[in-house]
C-alpha positions in Angstrom: 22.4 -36.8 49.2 23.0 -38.6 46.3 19.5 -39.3 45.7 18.5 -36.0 45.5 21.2 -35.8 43.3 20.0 -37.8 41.0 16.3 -36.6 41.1 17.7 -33.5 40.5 19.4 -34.5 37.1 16.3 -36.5 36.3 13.9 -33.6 36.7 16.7 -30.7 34.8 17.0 -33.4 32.3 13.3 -33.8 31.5 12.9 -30.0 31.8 15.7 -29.6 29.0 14.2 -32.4 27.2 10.4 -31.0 27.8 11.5 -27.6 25.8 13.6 -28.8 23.4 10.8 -30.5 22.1 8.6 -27.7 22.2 10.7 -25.7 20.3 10.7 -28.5 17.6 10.4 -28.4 14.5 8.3 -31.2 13.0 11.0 -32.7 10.8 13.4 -32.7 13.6 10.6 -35.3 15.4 11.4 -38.5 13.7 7.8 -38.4 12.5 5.7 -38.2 16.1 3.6 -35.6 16.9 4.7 -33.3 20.0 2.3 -34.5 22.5 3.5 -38.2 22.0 7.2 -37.1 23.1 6.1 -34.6 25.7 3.8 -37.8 27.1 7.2 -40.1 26.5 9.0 -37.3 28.9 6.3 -37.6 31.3 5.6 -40.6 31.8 9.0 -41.9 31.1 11.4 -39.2 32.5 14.5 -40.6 32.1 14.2 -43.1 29.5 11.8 -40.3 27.2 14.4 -37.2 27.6 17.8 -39.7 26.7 14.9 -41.0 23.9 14.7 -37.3 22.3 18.2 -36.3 22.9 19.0 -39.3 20.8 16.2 -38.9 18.4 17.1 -34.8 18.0 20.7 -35.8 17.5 20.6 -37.7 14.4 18.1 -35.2 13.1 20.4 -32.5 13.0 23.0 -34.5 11.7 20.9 -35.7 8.8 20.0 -31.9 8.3 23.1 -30.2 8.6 25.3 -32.5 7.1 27.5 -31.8 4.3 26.1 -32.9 0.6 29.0 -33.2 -1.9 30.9 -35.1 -4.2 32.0 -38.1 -2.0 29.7 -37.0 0.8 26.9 -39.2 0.0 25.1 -36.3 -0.5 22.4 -36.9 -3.6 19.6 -36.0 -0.7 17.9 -32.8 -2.2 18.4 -29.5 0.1 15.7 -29.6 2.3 13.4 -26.0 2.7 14.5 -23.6 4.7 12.5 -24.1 8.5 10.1 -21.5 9.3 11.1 -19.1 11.7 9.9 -20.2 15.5 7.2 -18.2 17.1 8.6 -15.8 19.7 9.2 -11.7 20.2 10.1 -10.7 17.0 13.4 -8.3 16.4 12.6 -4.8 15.0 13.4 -5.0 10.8 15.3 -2.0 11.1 18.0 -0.2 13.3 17.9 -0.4 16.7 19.6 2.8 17.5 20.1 5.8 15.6 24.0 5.5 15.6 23.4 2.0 13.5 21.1 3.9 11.1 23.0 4.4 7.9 20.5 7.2 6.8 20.9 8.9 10.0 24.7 8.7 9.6 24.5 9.6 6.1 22.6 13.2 7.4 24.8 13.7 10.2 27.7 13.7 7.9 25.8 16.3 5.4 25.0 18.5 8.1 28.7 18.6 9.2 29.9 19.3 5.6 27.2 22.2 5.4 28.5 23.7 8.7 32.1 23.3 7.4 31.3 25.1 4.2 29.6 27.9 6.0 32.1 28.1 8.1 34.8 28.5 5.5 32.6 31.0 3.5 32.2 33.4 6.5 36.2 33.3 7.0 36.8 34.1 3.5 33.9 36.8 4.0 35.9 38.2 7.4 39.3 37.8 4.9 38.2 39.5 2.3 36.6 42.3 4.6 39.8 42.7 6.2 41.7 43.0 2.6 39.9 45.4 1.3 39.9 47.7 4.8 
């Protein structure tokens, strides 16, 4: 039991390990190309995933770490990463309730109503007044 236990880490580790690099950008590689690590993972399952855990780790600390007086921080900014390829999101509102033009109508059509409204009760008023 506990050696399918262990396989079983093994193999979820490289599979975490196997995408993670995938989804990699190049500056977060320490400099190898993709297919070197995703052979490391192979070939090396345990020792290649712990390898780019590691190795992603200290990339995104030297990315995302603070830069400012006392920080050590005279690194420029680096550019902004290029979005990942995947299923894009729609640019503009997803429903017609998070339209803000939509909304924006709606409540000018209601205003228009309530105006007529109040125009054909003075109408009936005034009709009624004068009878």
């Amino acid at each position: 039991m506990a050696r399918i236990l262990l396989i079983l880490v093994v193999v979820g580790l490289m599979a975490y390990a196997l995408t993670d690099v995938w989804g990699a950008d190049e500056d977060e590689r320490a400099g190898l190309p993709r297919w070197l690590w995703v052979l490391l993972i192979v070939l090396l399952p345990l020792l290649g995933a712990i390898s780019w855990i590691v190795v992603r780790v200290a990339a995104r600390r030297n990315n995302a770490g603070p830069s400012g007086p006392g920080r050590g921080g005279s690194r420029p900014t680096p550019p902004p990463r290029s979005p990942r390829p995947g299923p894009r999101r729609p640019s503009g509102p997803v429903a017609p309730d998070d339209d803000p033009e939509f909304l924006w109508r709606l409540e000018q059509e209601k205003r228009k109503r309530e105006r007529e409204a109040r125009s054909h009760q003075d109408a009936t008023d005034d009709d009624a007044e004068n009878n």
